[in-house]
C-alpha positions in Angstrom: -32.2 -183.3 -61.0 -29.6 -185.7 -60.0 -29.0 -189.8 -59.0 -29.9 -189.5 -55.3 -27.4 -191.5 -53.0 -28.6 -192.3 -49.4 -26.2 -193.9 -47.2 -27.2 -196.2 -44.8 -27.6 -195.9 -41.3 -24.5 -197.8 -40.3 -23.4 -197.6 -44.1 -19.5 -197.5 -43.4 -17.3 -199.9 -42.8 -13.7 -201.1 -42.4 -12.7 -204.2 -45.3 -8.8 -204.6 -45.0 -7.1 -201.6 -46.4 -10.5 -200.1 -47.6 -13.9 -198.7 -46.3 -17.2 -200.2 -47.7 -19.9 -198.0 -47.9 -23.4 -198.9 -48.4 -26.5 -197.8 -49.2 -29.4 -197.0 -51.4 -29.6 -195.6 -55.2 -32.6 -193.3 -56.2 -32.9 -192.4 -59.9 -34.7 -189.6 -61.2 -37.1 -188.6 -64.3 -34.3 -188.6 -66.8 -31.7 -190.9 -67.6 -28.3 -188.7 -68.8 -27.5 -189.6 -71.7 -23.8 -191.5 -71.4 -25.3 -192.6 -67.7 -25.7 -190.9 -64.3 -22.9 -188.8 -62.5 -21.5 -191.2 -59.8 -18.2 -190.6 -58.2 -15.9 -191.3 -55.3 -17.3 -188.2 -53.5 -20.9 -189.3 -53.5 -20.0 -191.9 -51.2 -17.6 -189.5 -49.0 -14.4 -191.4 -50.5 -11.4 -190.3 -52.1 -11.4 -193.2 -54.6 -13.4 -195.8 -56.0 -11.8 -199.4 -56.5 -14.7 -201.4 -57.3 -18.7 -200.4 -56.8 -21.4 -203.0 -56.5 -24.8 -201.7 -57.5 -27.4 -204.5 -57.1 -29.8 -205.6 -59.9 -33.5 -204.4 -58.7 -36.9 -204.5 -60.9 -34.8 -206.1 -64.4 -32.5 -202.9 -64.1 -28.9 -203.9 -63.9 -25.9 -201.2 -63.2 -22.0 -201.0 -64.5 -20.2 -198.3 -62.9 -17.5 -196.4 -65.6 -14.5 -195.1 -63.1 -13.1 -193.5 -66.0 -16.1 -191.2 -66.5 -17.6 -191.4 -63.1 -20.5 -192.7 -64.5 -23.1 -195.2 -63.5 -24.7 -196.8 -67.1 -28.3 -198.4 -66.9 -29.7 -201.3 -68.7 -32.4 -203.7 -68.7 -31.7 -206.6 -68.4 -33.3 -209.6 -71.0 -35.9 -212.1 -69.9 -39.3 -211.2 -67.6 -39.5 -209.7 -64.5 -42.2 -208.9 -62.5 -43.0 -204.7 -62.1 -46.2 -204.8 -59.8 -47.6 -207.2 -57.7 -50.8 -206.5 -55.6 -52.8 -208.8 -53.7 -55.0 -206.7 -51.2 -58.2 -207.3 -52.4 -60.4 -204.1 -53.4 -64.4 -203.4 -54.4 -65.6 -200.5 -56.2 -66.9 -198.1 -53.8 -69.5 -197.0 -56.2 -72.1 -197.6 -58.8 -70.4 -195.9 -61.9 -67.3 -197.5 -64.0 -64.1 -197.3 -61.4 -60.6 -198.0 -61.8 -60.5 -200.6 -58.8 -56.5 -201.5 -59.3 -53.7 -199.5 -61.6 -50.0 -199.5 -62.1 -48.3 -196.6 -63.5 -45.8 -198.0 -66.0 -42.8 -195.8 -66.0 -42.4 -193.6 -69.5 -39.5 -195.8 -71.7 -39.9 -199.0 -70.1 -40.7 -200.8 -73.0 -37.9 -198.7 -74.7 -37.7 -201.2 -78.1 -39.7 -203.0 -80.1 -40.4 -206.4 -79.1 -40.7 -205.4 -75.4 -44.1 -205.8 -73.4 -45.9 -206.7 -70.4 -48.4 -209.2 -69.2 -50.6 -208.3 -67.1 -52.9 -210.5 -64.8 -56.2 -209.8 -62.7 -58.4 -211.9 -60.7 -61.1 -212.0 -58.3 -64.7 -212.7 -57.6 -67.8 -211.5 -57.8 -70.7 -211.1 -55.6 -73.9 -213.3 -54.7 -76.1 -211.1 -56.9 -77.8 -210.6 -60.1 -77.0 -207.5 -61.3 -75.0 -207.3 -64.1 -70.9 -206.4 -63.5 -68.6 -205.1 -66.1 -64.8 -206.3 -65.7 -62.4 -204.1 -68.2 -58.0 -204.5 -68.3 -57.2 -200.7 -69.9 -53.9 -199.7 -70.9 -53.5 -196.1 -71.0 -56.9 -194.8 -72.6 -57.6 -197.7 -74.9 -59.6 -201.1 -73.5 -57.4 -203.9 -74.1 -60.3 -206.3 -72.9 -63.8 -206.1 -71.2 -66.3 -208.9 -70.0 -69.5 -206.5 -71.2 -72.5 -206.6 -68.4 -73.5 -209.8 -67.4 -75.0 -211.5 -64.8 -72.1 -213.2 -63.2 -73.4 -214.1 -59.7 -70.5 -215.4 -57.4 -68.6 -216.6 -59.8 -64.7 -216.8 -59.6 -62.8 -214.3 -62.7 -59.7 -214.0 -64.3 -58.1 -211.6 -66.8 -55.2 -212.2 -68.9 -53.3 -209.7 -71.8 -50.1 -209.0 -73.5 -49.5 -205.9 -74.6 -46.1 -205.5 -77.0 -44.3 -202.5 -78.1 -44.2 -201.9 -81.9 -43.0 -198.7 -82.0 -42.8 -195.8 -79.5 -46.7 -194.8 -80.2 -48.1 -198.0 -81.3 -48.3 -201.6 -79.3 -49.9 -204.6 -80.6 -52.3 -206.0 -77.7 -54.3 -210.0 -77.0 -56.2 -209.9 -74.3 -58.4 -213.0 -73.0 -61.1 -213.4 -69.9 -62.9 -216.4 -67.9 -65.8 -216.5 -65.5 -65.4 -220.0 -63.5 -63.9 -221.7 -66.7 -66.1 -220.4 -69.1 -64.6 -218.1 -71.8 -66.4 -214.9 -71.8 -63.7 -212.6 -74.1 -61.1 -213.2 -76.4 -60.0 -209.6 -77.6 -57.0 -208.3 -80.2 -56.7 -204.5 -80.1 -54.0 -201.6 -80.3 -53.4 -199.2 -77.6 -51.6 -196.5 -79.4 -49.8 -195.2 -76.9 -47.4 -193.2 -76.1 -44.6 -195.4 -74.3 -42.5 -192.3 -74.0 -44.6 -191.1 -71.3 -46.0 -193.0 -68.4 -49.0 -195.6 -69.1 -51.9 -196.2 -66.5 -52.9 -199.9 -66.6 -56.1 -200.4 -64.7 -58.5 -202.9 -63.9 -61.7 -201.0 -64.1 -65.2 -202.7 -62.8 -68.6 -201.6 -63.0 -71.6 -203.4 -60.6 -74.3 -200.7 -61.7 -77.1 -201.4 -59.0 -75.0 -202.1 -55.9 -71.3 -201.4 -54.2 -69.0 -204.1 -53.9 -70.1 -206.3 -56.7 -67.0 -207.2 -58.3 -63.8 -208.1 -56.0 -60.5 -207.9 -57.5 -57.9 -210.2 -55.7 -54.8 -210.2 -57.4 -53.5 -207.7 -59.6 -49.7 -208.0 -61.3 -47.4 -206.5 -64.3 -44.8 -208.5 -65.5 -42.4 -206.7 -68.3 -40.6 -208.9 -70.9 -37.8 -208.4 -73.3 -37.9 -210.4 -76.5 -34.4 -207.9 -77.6 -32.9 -208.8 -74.1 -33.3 -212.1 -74.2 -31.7 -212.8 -77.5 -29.3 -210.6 -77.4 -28.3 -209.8 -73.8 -29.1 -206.4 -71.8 -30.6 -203.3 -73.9 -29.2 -200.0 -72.9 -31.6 -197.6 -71.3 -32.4 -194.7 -73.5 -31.4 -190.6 -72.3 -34.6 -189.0 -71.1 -36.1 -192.2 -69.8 -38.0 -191.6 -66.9 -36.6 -193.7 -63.6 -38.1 -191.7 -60.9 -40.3 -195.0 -60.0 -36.1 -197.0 -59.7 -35.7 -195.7 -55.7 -34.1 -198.2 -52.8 -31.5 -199.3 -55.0 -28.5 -201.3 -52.8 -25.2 -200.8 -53.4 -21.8 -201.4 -51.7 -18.7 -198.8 -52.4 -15.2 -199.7 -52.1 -12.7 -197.0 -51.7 -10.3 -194.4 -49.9 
């Protein structure tokens, strides 16, 4: 598999003395090591003079015209990876993941990195009891345990961080209308080098539609990055879920 270049539906153009082409960057399921083959005849050009690739979901892009090679990093600071606000109900009575985000395998690619993830929702007029649980991968970062939580407003909170490529340290924390209902330390164990499942998993055991979930976002952070600038993307790292990136060519 190869970087997958798409250009755009009226993607050239005329700028002075050189053509502009434009378009969109797919990556796929692993990262070359040196960087991904990129030269002036992926964009239909004899020569490249300067290529703009676009930062997009805390990736950012330097093009090598010596090798013909497009490097990848990640950049420092937080930036958000999922964000989902179409609310959802379980559509049974048995434990279901109502929201989940597949984190790409090596996105926390060193030590120090991590995400945040955030739920929230309601809960339905009734006195059954509902189970709220925030999973990363196999392993339940938090859970609110069954209790009778009859319309009451809920929110989920945890920070899971990378302390080596099997093993992450993990806080989570939960609230039913202001009242603290979990505080929970754990670790996931697991393997980052694959892809992670992060779910929001709700059980209303005597009725359908118990527990709504609202809100449901993934934000990655980079304690390295943001000390010591961007952080190189690792060969083999899977970037099949990097597609629609922009970019703008310059050339002959």
């Amino acid at each position: 598999m190869a970087l997958t270049v798409t250009i755009g539906s009226s993607g050239y153009h005329t700028a002075g003395d050189q053509n502009r082409v434009s378009g969109t960057l797919a990556f796929d399921s692993s990262y070359a090591s040196g960087g991904e083959a990129l030269t002036a005849a992926h964009f239909g050009l004899q020569m490249i003079d300067h290529l703009d690739v676009l930062p997009k979901s805390g990736f950012m892009f330097e093009h090598n015209k010596t090798s013909g090679t497009l490097v990848v990093s990640r950049g420092g600071g937080n930036y958000m990876l999922n964000v989902d606000t179409t609310a959802a109900t379980q559509a049974t009575t048995s434990a279901v993941d109502t929201k989940t985000y597949s984190l790409p395998a090596g996105t926390l690619s060193a030590n120090g990195m991590g995400v945040k993830v955030r739920a929230w929702g309601t809960t339905a007029a009734t006195a059954n009891a509902k189970t709220i649980a925030l999973k990363f991968g196999s392993s339940t970062v938090l859970t609110t345990g069954a209790l009778l939580a009859n319309a009451l407003d809920w929110e989920m909170e945890a920070v899971v961080i990378r302390t080596a490529a099997a093993t992450q340290e993990a806080y989570g924390r939960g609230q039913f209308s202001g009242a603290v209902i979990q505080v929970n330390e754990s670790e996931p164990n697991q393997d980052l080098t694959a892809a992670v499942s992060i779910a929001i998993n709700v059980t209303s055991a005597t009725a359908t539609g118990g527990v709504s979930v609202e809100g449901f976002t993934v934000e990655a952070f980079d304690a390295q990055g943001a000390s010591s600038g961007a952080v190189p993307v690792t060969a083999g790292t899977n970037l099949s879920a990097l597609t629609g990136v922009p970019f703008h060519a310059y050339g002959v």
